[in-house]
N, C-alpha and C positions, 0 to 999 in steps of 0.2 A: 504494500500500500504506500501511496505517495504521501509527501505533504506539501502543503501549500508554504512557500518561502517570499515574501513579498519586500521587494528593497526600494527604498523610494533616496529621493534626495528632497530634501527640503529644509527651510528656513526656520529661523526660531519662534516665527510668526504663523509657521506651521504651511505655509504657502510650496506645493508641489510642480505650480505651472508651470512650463517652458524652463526649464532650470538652467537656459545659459547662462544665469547669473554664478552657475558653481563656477564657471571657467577663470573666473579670476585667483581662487583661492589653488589652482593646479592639481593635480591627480596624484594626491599618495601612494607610492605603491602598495604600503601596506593596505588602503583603498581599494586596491585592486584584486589582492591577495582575499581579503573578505568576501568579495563580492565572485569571485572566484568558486567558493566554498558554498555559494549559495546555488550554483547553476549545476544542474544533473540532470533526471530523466527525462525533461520538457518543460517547453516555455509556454505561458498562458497571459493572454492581452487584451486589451479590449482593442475596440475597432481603430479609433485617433493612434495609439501608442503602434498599431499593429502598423498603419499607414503611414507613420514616422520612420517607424526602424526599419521594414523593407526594404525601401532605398537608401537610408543609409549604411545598414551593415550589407546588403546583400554584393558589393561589388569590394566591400573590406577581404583580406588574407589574413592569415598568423600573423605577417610581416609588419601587416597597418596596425593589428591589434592582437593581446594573443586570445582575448574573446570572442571571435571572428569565427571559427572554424565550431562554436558549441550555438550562437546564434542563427549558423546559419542552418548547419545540418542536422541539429535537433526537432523532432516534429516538434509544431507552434500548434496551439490550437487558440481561434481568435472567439472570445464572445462579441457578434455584432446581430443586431437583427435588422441590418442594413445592407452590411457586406454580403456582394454577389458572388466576389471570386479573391481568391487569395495563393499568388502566382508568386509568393517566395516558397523556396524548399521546402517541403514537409508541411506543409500549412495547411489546415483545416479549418473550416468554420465551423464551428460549436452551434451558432443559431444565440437568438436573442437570451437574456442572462437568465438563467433557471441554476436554482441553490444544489437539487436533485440530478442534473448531468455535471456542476461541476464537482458533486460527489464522488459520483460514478465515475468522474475521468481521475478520483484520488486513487480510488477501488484498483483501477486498471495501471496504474503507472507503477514503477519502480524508482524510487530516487526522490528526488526534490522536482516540485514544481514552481519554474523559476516565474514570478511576476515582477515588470517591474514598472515603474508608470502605473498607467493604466489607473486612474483615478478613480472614476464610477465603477468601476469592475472591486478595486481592493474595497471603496464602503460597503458595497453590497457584501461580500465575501466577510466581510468581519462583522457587519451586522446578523450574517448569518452562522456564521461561526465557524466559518469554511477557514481563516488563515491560521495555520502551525508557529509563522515565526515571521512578524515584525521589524526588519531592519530598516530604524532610520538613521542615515548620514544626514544630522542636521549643523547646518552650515551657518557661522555667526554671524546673522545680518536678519534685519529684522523687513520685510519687504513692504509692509503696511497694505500691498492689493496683490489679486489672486486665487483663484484655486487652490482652495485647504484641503487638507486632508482630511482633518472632522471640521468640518463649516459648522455654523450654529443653524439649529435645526436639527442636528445630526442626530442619529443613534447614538443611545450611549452604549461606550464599550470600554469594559475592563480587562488588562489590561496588566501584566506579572513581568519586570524589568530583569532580565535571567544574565544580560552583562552587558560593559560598556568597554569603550574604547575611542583614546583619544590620539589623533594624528597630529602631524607636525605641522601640517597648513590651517589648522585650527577647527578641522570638522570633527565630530563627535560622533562616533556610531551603537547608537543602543538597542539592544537585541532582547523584545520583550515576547512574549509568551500569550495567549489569554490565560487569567486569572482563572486559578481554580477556589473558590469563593467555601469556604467551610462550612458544612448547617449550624444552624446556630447549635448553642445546647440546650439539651433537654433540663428542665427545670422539674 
């Protein structure tokens, strides 16, 4: 059975959007190295994240990146209930977001299920209980607008900080858990 491994980058403002703002702070290798360690039996996306990375990794090598060769020939499977057709390698369209098939694709994997982006897709998936493990790279700058990762409105989700780690370019990576919540006691 798979598990869901979800890695975002984002701000201390909680802002996930367009992250070329990480670019200033430059690429830790140990950054790299984590993120590394999250990617195994298959990648899962939502439609925007799936339509971003296509063309960008799909024409990357080892040589550009050495994540290149697990983005690209790993099956992807995309939640869109939009998406017609999905002509990078190994790519499948899942069909519009259901909690029940992205069970079922846990059921069926071996490894990690790498997510990363993919905004609407990780709330849903944590609102429903579907993520195994949380990695944020939060980057110290405070963006004030933006696409959050919990917006107000949100579901609430709890939430168990299992370790941190801090880089030299000043991002912080914490790798939380859902909470397993105790019954109260019996009286």
């Amino acid at each position: 059975m798979g598990k869901i491994a979800v890695h975002e980058f984002i701000s201390l403002d909680g802002v996930i959007e367009a992250p070329a703002w990480t670019f200033e702070y430059g690429f830790d290798p140990k950054m790299g190295e984590a993120i590394a360690g999250l990617m195994g039996g298959a990648i899962l996306l939502g439609r925007r994240t799936f339509e971003e990375f296509a063309p960008a990794w799909s024409g990357r090598t080892a040589e550009d990146d050495p994540g290149a060769p697990f983005m690209n020939d790993s099956p992807k499977y995309v939640v869109s209930a939009t998406l017609e057709s999905a002509d990078w390698n190994n790519s499948t369209i899942l069909g519009p977001y259901n909690a029940e098939a992205i069970q079922a694709l846990k059921d069926r994997i071996d490894g990690n299920i790498y997510v990363s982006g993919s905004g609407t897709l990780v709330r849903s998936m944590l609102a429903d209980g579907l993520v195994d493990e949380l990695h944020l790279f939060v980057y110290p700058l405070a963006l004030g607008t933006g696409d959050r990762l919990f917006p107000d409105g949100g579901v609430s989700v709890k939430l168990a900080l299992e370790r941190s780690e801090a880089y030299d370019n000043g991002v912080l990576h914490l790798t939380y858990r859902p909470a397993r919540i105790a019954p109260a006691a019996i009286r």
